[in-house]
N, C-alpha and C positions, 0 to 999 in steps of 0.2 A: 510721663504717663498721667500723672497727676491732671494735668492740664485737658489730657482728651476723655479724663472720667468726666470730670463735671459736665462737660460737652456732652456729653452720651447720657449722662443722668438727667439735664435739663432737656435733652429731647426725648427722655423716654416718657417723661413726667409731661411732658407736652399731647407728645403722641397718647400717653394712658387716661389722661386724664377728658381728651374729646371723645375717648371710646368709651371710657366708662360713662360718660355723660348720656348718652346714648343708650347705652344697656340699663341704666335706671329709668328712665321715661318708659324703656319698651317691659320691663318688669314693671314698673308701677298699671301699667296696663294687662300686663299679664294675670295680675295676684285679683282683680278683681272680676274674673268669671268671664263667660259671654259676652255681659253685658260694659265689661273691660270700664273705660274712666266716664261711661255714660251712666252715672249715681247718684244722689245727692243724701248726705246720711246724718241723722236728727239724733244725738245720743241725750239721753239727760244728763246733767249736771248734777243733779246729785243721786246718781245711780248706783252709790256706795253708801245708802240712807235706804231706809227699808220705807219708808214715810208713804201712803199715797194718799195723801190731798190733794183735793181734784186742782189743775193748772198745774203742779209743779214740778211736771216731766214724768208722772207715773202715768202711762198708759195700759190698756186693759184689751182682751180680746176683741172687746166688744167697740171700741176704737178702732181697729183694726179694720174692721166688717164696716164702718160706718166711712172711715175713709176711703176704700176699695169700691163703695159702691155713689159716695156722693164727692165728697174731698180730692181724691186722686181716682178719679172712675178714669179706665183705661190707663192705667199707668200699672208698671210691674210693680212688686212690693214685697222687701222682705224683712221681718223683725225676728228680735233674738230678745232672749234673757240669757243672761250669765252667774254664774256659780261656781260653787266648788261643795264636792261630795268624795265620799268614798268608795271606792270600785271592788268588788266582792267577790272574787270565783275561789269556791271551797275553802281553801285553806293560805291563800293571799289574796291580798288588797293593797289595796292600793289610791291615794287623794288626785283625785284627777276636775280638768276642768271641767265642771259643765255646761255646756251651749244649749239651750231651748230656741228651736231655729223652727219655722213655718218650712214649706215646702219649696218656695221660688228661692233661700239661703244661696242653694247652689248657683242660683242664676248670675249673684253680687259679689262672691268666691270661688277662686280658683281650689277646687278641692279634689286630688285626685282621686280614684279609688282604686286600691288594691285588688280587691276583691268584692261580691257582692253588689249592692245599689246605694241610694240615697234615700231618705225619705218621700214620702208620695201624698198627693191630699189627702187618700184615706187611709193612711195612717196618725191623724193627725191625735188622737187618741189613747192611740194603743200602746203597749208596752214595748216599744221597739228600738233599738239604739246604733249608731255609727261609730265605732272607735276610732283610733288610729293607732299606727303601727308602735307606738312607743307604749300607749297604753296594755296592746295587745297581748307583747313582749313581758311586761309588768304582771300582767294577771295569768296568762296561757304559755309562756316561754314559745308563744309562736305566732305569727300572721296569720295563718292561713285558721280563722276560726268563725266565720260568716257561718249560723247558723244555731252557734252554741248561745247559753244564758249566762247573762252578770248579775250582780244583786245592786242596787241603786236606792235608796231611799227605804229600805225592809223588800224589796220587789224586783222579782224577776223580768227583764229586760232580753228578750232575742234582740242578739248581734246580727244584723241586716249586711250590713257593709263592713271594710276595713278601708280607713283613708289613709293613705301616703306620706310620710314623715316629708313634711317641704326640708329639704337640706341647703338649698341656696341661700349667699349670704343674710341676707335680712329675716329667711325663713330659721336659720340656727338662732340669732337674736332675738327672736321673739316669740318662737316654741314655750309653752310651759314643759317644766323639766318632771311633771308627772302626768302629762296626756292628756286629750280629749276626748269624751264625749260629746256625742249630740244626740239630743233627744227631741218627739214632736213637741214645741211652743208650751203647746194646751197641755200636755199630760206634765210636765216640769212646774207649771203654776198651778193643777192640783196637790200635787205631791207635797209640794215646798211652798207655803202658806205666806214665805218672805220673800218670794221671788217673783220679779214683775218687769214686763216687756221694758225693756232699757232703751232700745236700739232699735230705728227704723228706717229701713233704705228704699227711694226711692229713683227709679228710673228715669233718667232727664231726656228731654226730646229737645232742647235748646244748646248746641254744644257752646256758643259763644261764649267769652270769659265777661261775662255781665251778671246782673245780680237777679234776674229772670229766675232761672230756677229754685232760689234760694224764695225770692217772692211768692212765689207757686207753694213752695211748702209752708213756710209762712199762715198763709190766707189758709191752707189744708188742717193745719192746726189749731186757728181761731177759731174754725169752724165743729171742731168738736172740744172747746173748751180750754185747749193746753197754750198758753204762753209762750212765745220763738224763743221769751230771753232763758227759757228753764230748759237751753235744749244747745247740745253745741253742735253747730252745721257746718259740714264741709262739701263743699260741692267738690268734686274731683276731675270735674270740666275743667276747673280753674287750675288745682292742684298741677294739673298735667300742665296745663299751660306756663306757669311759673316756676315751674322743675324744667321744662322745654327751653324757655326764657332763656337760663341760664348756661344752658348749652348754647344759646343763639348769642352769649354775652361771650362764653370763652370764644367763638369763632370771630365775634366783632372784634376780640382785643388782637389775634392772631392777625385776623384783616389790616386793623388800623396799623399795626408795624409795618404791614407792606404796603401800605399808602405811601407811610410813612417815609421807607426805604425808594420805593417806585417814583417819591419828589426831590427826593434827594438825587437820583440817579438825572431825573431831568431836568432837575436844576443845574449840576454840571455837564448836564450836553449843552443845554441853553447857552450859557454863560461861556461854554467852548467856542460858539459858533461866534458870541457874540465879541469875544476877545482878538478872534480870529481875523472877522471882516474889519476890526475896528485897526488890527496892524497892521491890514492891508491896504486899508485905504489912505494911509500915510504912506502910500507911493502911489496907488494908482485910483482910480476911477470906478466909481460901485460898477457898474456895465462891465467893466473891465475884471474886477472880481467876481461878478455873478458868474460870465461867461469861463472864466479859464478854473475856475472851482467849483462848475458846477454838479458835477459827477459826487464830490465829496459834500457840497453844500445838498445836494438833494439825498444823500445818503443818511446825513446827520437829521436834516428834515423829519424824515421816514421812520427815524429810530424814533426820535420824539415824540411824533404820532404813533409811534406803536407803544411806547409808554404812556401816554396819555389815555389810550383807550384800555390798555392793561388796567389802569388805575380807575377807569369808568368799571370796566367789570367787576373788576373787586369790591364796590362799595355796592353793585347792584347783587353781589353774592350775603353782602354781610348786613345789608340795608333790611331793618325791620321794624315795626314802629312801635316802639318801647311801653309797656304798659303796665301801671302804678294803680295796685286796689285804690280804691277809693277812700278806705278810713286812714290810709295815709298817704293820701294828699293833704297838705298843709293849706289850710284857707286863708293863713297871716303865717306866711314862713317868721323865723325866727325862733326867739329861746319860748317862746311861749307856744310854739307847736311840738317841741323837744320834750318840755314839761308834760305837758298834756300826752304825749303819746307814752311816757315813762308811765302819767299814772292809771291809764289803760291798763298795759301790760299790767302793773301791780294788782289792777280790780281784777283782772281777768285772772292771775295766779289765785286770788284769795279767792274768787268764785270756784275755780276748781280745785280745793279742798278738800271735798267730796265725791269727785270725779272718778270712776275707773273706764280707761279709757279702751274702746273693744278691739279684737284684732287686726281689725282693717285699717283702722288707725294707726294704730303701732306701727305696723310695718310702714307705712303712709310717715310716721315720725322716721323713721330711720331712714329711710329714702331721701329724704329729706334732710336730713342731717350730713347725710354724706355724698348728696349734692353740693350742699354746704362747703362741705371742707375740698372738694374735690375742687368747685372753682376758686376758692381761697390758693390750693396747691398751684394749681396753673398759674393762677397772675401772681403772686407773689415768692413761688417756686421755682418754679420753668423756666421761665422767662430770665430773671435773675441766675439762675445757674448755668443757662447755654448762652448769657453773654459774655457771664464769668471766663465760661471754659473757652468762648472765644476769642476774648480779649486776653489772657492767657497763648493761645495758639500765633496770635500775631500774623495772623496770611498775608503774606505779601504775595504779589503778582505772580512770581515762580512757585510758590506754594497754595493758590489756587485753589488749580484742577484738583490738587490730591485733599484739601480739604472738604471743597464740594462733594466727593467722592464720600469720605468716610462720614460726612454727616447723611449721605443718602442712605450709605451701609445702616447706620446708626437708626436711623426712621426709619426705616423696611425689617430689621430689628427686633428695634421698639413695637411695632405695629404688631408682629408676630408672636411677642412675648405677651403685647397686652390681652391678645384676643385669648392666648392661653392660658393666663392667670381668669379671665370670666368663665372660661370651661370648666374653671377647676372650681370655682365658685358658686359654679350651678345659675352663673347669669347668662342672658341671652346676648349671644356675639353679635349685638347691634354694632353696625361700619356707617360711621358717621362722612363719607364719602367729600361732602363739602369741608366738614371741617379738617381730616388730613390733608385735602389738597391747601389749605388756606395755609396749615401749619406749615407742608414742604414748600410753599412759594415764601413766604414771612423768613424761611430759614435760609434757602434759597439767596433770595435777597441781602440778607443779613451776612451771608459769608461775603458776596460781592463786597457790600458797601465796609468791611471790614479791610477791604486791602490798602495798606498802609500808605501806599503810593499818593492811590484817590486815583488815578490816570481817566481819559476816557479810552476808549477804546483806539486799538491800532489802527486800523482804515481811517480814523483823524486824521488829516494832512497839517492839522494844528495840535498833534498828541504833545511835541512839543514847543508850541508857540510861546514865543515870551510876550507877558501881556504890552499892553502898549507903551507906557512906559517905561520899557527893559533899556540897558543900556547899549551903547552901539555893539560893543562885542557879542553879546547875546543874538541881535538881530543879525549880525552878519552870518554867523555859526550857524542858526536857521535857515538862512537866504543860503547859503553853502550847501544843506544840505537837504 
């Protein structure tokens, strides 16, 4: 039994791991609003430093208005400040986050509402707040409180909305465990004399994975003063793109196995044919063997070219043209491009020192991270454990069919169990359609090319030819039968 877990464990981790690859791209699109991975988002760098001297990431309302009408005119726009306060109704309280968010927030997050609205342009002002259901819980033992007041800063705040606890995985990880608010922008940077727009997202109209939009914000910046290097930008065009990638990399590896497997197979048809005419013609005449073989010579043919263009399809299913940011492209490969990107990374940890990085990100890190490890699992998991298990099973030719079988069992299974573990995870049951079919043909294959025999196929008139130079007894027991 031993033998048919691993087998099953190495195709569930196969099968789970193209589906979850999947369900992260379509969540990372999901968590960011309407305007889904179409964003590009400027945080400051030192947004954990109450500092504003002018250039070094502290932006101001009046920033805001100046880019909206000259910098990024026609572009959506949404900025935040972030905090932390105490949340007040009568006789509990409660430390909860606070979000100072513009009016378009909702456009750049997926934010649902319980109950209630969002904020509106003219409220931008006023005393008005959005909780969410954890906080709500915390202060009123209940949700349903759109209308009532909290205390915020010595001040009474009408609760407008209640937003929706995200429960899905990356949403449990990155919840603060005492709640949100949001409040308008402008009334958070009265209130709170050390709080100052941190976070600015804007709307990209270039989806290509180039450095266009990042450009565009760039020059949006110089123009009112702030420095790009006092600002960390993630374009999310890109983001999707190289989280996508990597789903495109677990389908290349499943692909290339069955390349792999697919030349194997037509390498000994080839090499059948070729053993064949070659110990026939040690009696008779090519014309001679064309003609009286030909039914079996044009059948061997046929199989040939139908693996051949199997294996055309295949690489035009997994064919995709691989693309490497640009800060690391090495311009002198060698130790000296290794160095040099090691002491990046370290400038780049020691600049973020001061960094608190906003929610969008977060989750945008975690996504990421278990992307990560997800295609780590598949090539160095999967793969290795359903050869294990099959090299373990041993299939010979009379055991086959019945293992073809149970690995089908196994991946239809798999597939079932995976899509139910993202249900229960609150992820979107994205069906990465290409790549299960890549993993059942790879597996497919793999049972074939495991039969111990090696045989070609029965309808061979040469399944058992002896090569050419076999000895007489061999050739006669052939010619006999």
């Amino acid at each position: 039994m031993k033998k048919y877990f691993l087998l099953a464990i190495g195709i569930f981790i196969l099968t789970f791991s193209t589906t979850l690859g999947a369900s992260l791209t379509a969540r990372l699109a999901d968590l960011n609003g309407p305007h889904q991975i179409n964003k590009i988002a400027a945080t400051s760098l030192n947004n954990a430093d109450n500092s504003e001297s002018q250039g070094n990431g502290s932006l101001s309302p009046e920033n805001m208005r100046q880019l909206s009408q000259f910098g990024l005119q026609g572009f959506d726009l949404a900025y935040s400040s972030e905090t932390t306060a105490w949340a007040i109704y009568k006789d509990n309280q409660s430390q909860a986050r606070v979000l100072g968010v513009n009016s378009r927030y909702k456009q750049f997050h997926q934010i649902g509402l319980k109950s209630g609205g969002f904020l509106t342009p003219r409220q931008e002002y006023q005393h008005v707040a959005v909780i969410d259901e954890k906080l709500a819980q915390a202060l009123f033992q209940n949700s349903n409180v759109a209308g009532l007041e909290l205390e915020l800063y010595g001040r009474q705040f009408k609760i407008i909305g209640v937003a929706e606890d995200d429960l899905s995985f990356p949403g449990c990880l990155t919840e603060p465990e005492d709640g949100t608010v949001y409040l308008p922008v402008k009334t958070l940077l009265e209130l709170d004399p050390d709080s100052r727009i941190s976070t600015l997202e804007v709307e990209t109209k270039n989806a290509s994975p180039t450095s266009h939009n990042t450009d565009v914000l760039k020059t949006a910046l110089a123009s009112i003063g702030q420095d790009a290097g006092s600002f960390k930008l993630i374009d999310y065009n890109l983001e999707y793109f190289l989280m996508e990638q990597k789903n495109k990399l677990i389908n290349f590896t499943a692909g290339v196995i069955a390349l792999v497997l697919l030349f194997g197979l037509l390498k000994r048809r080839v090499q059948g044919i070729y053993h064949f005419i070659r110990f026939r013609l040690q009696e008779k005449y090519l014309r001679e063997v064309l003609q009286e073989e030909r039914a079996g010579l044009l059948t061997g043919l046929a199989e040939i070219l139908l693996l051949a263009g199997g294996m055309f399809v295949i690489w035009r299913l997994i064919y995709f043209p691989f693309y490497l940011p640009p800060e690391n492209m090495p311009s002198e490969p060698g130790l000296s491009y290794l160095s040099d990107l090691l002491k990046n990374n370290i400038q780049a940890i020691s600049q973020n020192g001061g960094y608190l990085a906003p929610p969008g990100e977060i989750r945008l890190d975690i996504l990421k991270t278990v992307q990560n490890w997800n295609f780590v699992c598949n090539l160095f998991l999967g793969w290795p454990l359903f050869y294990l298990g099959l090299h373990l099973i041993k299939p010979t030719e009379e055991k086959l069919f019945k293992t073809e079988v149970l690995a089908s069992v196994f991946l239809l299974v798999a597939l079932c169990l995976s899509i139910a573990l993202l249900l229960l995870a609150k992820m979107p049951p994205a069906m990465d359609t290409k790549g299960v079919f890549l993993v059942f043909i790879a597996l497919f294959l793999a049972v074939i090319a495991k039969d111990t025999h090696g045989h070609a196929p029965v309808w061979y008139g040469w399944r058992n030819c002896p090569s050419a130079n076999a000895v007489p007894e061999e050739k006669s027991k052939w010619q006999n039968q």
